[in-house]
C-alpha positions as CSV (number, residue, x, y, z in Angstrom):
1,X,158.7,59.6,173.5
2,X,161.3,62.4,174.1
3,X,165.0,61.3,174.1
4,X,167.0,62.5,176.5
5,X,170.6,63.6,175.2
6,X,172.4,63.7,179.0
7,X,172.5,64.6,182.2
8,X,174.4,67.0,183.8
9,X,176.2,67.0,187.1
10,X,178.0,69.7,188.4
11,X,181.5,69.3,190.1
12,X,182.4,72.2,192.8
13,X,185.0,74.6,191.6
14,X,186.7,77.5,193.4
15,X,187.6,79.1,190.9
16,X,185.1,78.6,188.0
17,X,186.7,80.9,185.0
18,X,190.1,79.0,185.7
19,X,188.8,75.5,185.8
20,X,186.2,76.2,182.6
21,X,189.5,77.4,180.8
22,X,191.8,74.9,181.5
23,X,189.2,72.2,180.7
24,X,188.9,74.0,177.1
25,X,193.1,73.5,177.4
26,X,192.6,69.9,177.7
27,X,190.9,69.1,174.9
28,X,186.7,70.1,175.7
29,X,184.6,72.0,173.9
30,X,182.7,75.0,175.4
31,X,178.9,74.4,176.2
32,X,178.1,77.2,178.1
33,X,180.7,79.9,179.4
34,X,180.4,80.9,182.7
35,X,177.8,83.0,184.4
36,X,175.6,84.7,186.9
37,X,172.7,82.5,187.9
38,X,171.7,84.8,190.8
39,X,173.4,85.9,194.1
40,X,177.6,84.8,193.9
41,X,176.5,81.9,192.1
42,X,178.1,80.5,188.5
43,X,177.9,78.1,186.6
44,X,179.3,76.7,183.4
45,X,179.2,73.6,181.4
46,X,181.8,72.1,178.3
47,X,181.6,68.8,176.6
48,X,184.1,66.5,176.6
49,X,185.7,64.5,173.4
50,X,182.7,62.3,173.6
51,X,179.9,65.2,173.7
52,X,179.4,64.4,177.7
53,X,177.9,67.4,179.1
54,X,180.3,68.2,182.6
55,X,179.0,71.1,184.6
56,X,180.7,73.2,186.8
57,X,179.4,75.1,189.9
58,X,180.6,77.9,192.0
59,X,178.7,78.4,195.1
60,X,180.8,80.2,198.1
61,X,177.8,78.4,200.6
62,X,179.8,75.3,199.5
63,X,182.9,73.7,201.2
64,X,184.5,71.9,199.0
65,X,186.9,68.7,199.9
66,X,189.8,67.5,198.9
């Protein structure tokens, strides 16, 4: 049987460059820079000081709330 290491969930960002580098800033690790996944779409992942996988998402369909 295959273990699974996580699962990934993506968390809306405006601004996906600026959020992936201030998470770096607090103390993550980079998974996966930011990038072109088709159309205006990004997306980016870092780890966090417990080797969780967080994704981020940019998506200008998306309205995001506060």
């Amino acid at each position: 049987m295959n273990k699974i290491e996580s699962v990934v969930t993506y968390w809306g960002a405006e601004n996906i460059r600026e959020t992936f580098d201030r998470l770096i800033e607090l103390g993550a690790t980079e998974n996966e820079k930011p990038y072109n996944v088709g159309g205006e779409i990004m997306t980016a992942t870092v780890k966090d000081p417990f080797g969780n996988v967080i994704g981020l998402i940019y998506n200008p369909r998306f309205q995001l709330k506060d």
